[in-house]
C-alpha positions in Angstrom: -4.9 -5.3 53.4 -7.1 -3.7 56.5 -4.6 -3.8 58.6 -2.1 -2.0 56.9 -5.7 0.6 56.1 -6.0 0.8 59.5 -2.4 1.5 60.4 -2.9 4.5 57.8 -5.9 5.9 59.0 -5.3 5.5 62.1 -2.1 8.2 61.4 -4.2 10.8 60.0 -5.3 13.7 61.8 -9.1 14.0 62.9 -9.1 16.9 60.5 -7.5 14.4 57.3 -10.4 11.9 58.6 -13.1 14.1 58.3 -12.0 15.3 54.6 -11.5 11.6 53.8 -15.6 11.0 54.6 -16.5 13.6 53.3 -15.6 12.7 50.0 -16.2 9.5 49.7 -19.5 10.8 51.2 -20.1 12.7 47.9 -18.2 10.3 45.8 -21.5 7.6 46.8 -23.9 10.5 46.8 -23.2 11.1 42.9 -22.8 7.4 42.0 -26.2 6.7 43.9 -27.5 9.7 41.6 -25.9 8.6 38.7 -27.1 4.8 38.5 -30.6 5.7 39.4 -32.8 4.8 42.2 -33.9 1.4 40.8 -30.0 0.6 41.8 -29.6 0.8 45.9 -26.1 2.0 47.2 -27.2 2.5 51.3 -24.9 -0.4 52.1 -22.0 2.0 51.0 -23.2 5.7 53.0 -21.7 3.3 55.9 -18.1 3.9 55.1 -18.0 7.2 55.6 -19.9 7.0 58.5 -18.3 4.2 60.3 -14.9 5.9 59.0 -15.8 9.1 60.3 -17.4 7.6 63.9 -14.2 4.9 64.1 -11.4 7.0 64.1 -13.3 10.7 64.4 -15.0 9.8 67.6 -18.3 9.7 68.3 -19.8 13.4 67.6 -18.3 13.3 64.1 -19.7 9.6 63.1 -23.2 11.0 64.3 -22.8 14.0 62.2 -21.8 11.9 59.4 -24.6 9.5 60.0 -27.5 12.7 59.1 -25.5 13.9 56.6 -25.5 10.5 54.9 -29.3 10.2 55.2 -29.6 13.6 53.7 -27.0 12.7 50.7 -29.1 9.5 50.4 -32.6 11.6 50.3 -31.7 14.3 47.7 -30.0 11.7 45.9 -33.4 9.8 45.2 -35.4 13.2 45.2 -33.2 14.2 42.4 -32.7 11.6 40.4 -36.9 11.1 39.8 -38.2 8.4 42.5 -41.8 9.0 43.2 -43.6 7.3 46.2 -47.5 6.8 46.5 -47.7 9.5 49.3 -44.7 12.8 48.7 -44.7 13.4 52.2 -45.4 11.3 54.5 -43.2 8.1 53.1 -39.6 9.9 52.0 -39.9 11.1 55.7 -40.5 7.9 57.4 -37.4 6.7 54.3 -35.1 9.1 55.6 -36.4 8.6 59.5 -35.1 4.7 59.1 -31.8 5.2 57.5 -31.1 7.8 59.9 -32.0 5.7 63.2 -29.9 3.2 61.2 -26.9 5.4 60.3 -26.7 6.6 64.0 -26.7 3.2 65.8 -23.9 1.8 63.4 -22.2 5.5 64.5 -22.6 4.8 68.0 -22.0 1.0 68.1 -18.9 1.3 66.2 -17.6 4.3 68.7 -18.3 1.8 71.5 -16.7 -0.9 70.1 -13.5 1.2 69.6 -13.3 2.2 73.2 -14.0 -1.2 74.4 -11.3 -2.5 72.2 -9.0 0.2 72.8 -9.4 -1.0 77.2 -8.8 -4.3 76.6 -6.0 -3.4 74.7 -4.7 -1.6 77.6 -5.9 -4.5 80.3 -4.0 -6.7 78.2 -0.2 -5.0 78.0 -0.6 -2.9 81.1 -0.2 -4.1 85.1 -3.5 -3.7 87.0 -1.8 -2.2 90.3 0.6 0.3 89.0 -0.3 1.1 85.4 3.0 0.3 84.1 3.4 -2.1 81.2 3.0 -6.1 82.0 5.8 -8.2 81.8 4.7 -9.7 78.3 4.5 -6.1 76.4 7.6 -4.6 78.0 9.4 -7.5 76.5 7.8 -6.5 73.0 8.9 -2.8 73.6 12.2 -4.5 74.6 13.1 -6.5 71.3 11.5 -3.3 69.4 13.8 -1.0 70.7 16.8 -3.1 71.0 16.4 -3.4 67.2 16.0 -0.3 66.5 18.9 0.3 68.4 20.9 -2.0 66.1 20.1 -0.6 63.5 20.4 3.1 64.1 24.2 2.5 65.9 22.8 4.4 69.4 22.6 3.7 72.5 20.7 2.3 75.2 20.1 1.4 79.2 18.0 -1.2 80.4 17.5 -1.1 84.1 16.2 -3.6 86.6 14.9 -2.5 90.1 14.0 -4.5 93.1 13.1 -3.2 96.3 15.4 -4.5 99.2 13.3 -6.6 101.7 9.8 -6.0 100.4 8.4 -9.3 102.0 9.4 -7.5 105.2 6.5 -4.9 104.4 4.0 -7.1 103.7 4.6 -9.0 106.7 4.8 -6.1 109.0 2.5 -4.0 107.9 -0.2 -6.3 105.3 -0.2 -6.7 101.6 -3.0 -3.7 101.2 0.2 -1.1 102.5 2.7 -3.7 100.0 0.0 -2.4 97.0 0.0 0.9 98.0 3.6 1.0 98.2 4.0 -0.7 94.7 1.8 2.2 93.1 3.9 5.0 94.8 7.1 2.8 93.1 5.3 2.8 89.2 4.1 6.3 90.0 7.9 7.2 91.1 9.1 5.5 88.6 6.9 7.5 85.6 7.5 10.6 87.0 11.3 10.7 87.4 11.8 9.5 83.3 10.9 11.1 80.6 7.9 10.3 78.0 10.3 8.7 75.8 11.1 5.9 78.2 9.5 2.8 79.2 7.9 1.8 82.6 7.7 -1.8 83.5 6.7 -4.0 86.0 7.9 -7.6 86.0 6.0 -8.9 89.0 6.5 -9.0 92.5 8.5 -6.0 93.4 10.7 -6.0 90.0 10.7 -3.0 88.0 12.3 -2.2 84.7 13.2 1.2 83.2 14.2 0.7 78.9 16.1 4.5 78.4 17.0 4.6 74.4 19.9 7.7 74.0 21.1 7.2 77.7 24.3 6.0 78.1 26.7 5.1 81.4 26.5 8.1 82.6 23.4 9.7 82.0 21.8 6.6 83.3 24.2 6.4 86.5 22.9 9.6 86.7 19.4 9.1 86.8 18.9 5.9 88.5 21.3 7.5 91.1 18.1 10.1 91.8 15.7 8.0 91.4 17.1 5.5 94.1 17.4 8.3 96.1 14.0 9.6 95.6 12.7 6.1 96.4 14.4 6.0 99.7 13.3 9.7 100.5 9.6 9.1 99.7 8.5 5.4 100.7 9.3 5.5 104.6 7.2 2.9 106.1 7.2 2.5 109.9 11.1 3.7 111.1 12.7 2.7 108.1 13.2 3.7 104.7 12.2 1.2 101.6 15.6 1.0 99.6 16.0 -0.8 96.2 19.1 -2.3 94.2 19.1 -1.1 91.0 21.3 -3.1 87.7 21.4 -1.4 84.6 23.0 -2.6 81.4 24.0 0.2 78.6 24.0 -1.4 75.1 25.6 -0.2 72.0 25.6 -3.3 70.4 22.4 -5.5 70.0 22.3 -8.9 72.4 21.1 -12.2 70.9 18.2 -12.1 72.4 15.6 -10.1 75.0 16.2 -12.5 77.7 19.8 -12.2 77.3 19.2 -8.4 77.7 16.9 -9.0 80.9 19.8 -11.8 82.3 22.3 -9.3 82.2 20.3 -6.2 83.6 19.0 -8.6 86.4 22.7 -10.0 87.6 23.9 -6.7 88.2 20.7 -6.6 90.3 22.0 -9.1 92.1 25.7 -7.6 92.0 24.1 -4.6 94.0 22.4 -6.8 96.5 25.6 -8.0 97.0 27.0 -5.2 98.2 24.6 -4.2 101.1 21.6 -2.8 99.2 20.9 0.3 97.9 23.3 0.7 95.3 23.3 1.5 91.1 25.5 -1.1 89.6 25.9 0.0 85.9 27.6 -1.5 83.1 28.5 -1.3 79.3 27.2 -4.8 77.3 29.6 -6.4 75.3 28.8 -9.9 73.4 32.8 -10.6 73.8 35.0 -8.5 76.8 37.0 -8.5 79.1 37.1 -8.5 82.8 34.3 -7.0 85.1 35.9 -5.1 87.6 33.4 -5.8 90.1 32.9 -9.0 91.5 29.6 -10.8 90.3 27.2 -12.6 92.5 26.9 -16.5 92.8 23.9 -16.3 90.5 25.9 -14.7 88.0 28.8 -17.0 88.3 26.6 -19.9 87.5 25.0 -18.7 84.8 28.6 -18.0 82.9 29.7 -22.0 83.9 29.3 -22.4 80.4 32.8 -20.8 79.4 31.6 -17.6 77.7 33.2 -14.7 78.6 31.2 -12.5 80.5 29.1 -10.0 78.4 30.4 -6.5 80.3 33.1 -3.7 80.3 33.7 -0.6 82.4 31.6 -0.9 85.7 29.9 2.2 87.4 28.8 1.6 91.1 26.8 4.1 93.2 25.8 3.8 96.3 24.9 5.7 99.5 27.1 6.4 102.1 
């Protein structure tokens, strides 16, 4: 039940949040009126305020916070409590639930952001920002299936840089990090917002492009293997990558099918000097692949399936 709360709230706009606590602000201020002062309601003035400061931010939980100890002191003036001294002690009253109000305000504001980073830590890669491994294969199987069921299409491409270990050896890991961030930065900039940016370890890379088919992708891994080459010269020599990419209209069994079948036409460009798009259309039962698949691939189709591809688009510099 709070979850599925806190997947609604949290699609309201700051300006539906704030009209949310302010209502159930007055909806407590008139039952704490209504039932007396005898009766206390002060552990309910906290929704709206740690509504308002959870998914408001943190100026409009503290303004909640004094408006709730003001609510809370008319409510009492009003409804007849008397205290031993009229001044000094519905002050000091109001001076507690305030202090209280505003640390709940700020503690839960806190809490959000430091949930909201360890959220990130947790799906993103600490050297490049991209997504981790483990939450691109979650975006994966979401948009595979979503995918499915819409009939569209979609490209899932896997990038390796050609000869990366040379770099580290030549030139230290600190300049094999800094190239890695130029690759994820490279990488972000040359898709669009729509698109995923992954990295799978080492120097893998994936790129998930729902709508894009053959061509469009060809198209756009083509540039961005070219941009790659253009930008990340280190020493005399340009860093390449290879660059498979699988364009599904159908959904695969599974996500690591998907990844299998991205990453042999990796391999498949490897195989043919580097530096090269190898691009195909995924299908669970074809036909022939017109271009000739590594070793790796070969063994992993021993099994007597046929292999999962159709029309084969191959780029590759001159």
């Amino acid at each position: 039940m709070f979850a599925s709360a806190d997947r609604l709230l949290e699609k309201l706009s700051c300006a539906a949040i704030i009209a949310l606590a302010f209502v159930l602000l007055a909806l407590v201020g008139v039952a704490d009126y209504l039932t007396g002062y005898e009766i206390s309601f002060g552990l309910f003035y906290l929704a709206p305020v740690g509504i308002a400061a959870w998914y408001a931010g943190r100026r409009t939980g503290l303004a909640f916070a004094v408006a709730s100890s003001i609510v809370w002191y008319v409510a009492e003036l009003i409804g007849g409590l008397q205290y031993s001294h009229p001044v000094v002690m519905p002050i000091w009253n109001a001076f507690v639930r305030l202090s209280f109000f505003l640390t709940i305000a700020v503690l839960l504001y806190t809490l959000r952001g430091r949930l909201s980073t360890e959220r990130q830590l947790a799906t993103t890669d600490a050297l490049t920002g991209a997504l981790n491994l483990r939450a691109f294969a979650e975006r994966l199987d979401h948009d595979l299936a979503l995918n499915g069921r819409t009939g569209g299409v979609l490209t899932l491409a896997y990038i390796d840089l050609d000869d990366f270990k040379q770099i580290n050896d030549t030139f230290g890991h600190a300049e094999g990090d800094r190239l890695l961030r130029a690759v994820g930065r490279i990488l972000v900039e040359g898709t669009r917002s729509t698109d995923t940016v992954a990295r799978l370890g080492g120097d893998e890379f994936a790129l998930i492009l729902p709508g894009m088919g053959l061509e469009g992708s060809d198209i756009l891994l083509s540039k961005i293997r070219q941009q790659l080459s253009e930008s990340l010269v280190r020493g005399t020599r340009s860093v390449t990558c290879s660059i498979g990419a699988v364009v599904f209209r159908e959904q695969p069994p599974s996500v690591e099918d998907a990844i299998e079948a991205a990453d042999r036409l990796m391999y498949s460009a490897k195989t043919r000097g580097k530096n090269a798009v190898v691009s195909q259309i995924y299908a669970r039962t074809t036909t022939t692949v017109d271009a000739p698949q590594p070793q790796r691939a070969a063994t992993a189709n021993n099994s007597g399936h046929t292999k999962p591809f159709t029309k084969t688009c191959i780029s590759k510099t001159s």
